[in-house]
N, C-alpha and C positions, 0 to 999 in steps of 0.2 A: 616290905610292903605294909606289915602289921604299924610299923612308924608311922607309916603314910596315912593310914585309918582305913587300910584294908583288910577284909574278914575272909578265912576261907569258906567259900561256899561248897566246893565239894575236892576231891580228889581223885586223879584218875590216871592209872595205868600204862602202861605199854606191855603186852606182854610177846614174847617171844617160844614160839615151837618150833623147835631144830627140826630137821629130815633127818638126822641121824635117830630119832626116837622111834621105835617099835608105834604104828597103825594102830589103834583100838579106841573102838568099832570101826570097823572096815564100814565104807558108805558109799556107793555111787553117786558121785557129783556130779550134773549132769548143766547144761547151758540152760540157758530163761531168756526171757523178756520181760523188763521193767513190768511189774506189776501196776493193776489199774488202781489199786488200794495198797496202804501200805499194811504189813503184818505188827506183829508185835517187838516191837527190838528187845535184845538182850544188851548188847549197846548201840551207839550210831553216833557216826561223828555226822556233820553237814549234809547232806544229802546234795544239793547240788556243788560241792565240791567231786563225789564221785559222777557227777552228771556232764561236767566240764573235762572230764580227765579226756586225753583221742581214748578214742574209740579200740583202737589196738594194743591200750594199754591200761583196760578194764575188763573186769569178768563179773558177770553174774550169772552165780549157778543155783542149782534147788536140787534137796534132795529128800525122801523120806525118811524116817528116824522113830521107830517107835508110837507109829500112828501119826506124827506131824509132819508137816512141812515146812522145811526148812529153809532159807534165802541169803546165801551170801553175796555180798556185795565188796569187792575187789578190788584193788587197784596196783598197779607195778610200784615200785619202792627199790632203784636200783635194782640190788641182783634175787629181793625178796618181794612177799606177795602181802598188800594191806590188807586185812580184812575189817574195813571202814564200819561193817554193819552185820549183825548176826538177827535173823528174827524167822520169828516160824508163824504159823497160821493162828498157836492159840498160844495164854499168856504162857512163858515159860517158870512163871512166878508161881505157877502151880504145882510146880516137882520139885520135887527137896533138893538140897542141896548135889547131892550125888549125881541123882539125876538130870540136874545141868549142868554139872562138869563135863558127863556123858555127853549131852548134847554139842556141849563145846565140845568136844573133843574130837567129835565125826567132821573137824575142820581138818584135821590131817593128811586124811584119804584126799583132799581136793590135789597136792602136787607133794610127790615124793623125794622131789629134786631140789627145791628150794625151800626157804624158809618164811614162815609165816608171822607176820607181827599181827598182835591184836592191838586197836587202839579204838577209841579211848575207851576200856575199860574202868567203869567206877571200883575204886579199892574197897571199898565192902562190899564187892559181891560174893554172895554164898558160897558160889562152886569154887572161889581161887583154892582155900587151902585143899580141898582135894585133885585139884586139876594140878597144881604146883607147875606150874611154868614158870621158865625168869620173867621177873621183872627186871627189863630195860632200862625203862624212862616213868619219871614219877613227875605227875604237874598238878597244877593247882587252879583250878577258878578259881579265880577274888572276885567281888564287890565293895563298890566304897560308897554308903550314900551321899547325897549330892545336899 
């Protein structure tokens, strides 16, 4: 693509959290309704691609977390679970690193039994190296001007 006279504009993630891994923070995730305003995303793919999905094969839950609220937005993926969009009520840009690993991490408590992909996570976010989950799938926006 670089041949072609394309530039990468960012890079971004896949990440993967087993069920085989030990819960921490334990979180009740509980069901929602589409929000009238959207929160703050920590990522988000499309938004109405989770909008189009049936209906019986999306989730969105909320949960509390250290004084925030929290809003996952779900989608089935074969035998695992998308989690298309992670945001809470305020910016998550304001806790250090740790403490958005943290945050991400009360995604585990949502399903014990299957496995949970993040997507699309930007590669320089803060929390990866303390959250250390695999990396999956690695992609690339390009642009080429016109």
């Amino acid at each position: 693509y670089t041949r072609q006279g394309f530039t990468v504009v960012r890079e971004q993630l896949t990440l993967l959290a087993s069920p085989t891994r030990p819960v921490d923070p334990v979180v009740d995730w509980q069901p929602t309704t589409e929000p009238n305003s959207p929160g703050h995303p920590c990522w988000s793919w499309i938004p109405a691609f989770w909008q189009r999905t049936p209906a019986d094969q999306r989730r969105l839950l909320q949960a509390r977390w250290q004084g925030l609220q929290l809003r996952a937005w779900l989608s089935r993926e074969g035998s695992a679970w998308l989690v298309q969009r992670l945001e809470s009520d305020a910016p998550l840009d304001d806790l250090d690193g740790v403490d958005q690993a943290r945050a991400v991490a009360t995604l585990r408590s949502i399903d014990r039994d299957d496995p949970l992909l993040l997507h699309p996570v930007a590669a320089d976010a803060p929390w990866l190296a303390t959250l250390s989950w695999p990396v999956i799938q690695r992609a690339f926006v390009v642009s080429r001007g016109l």
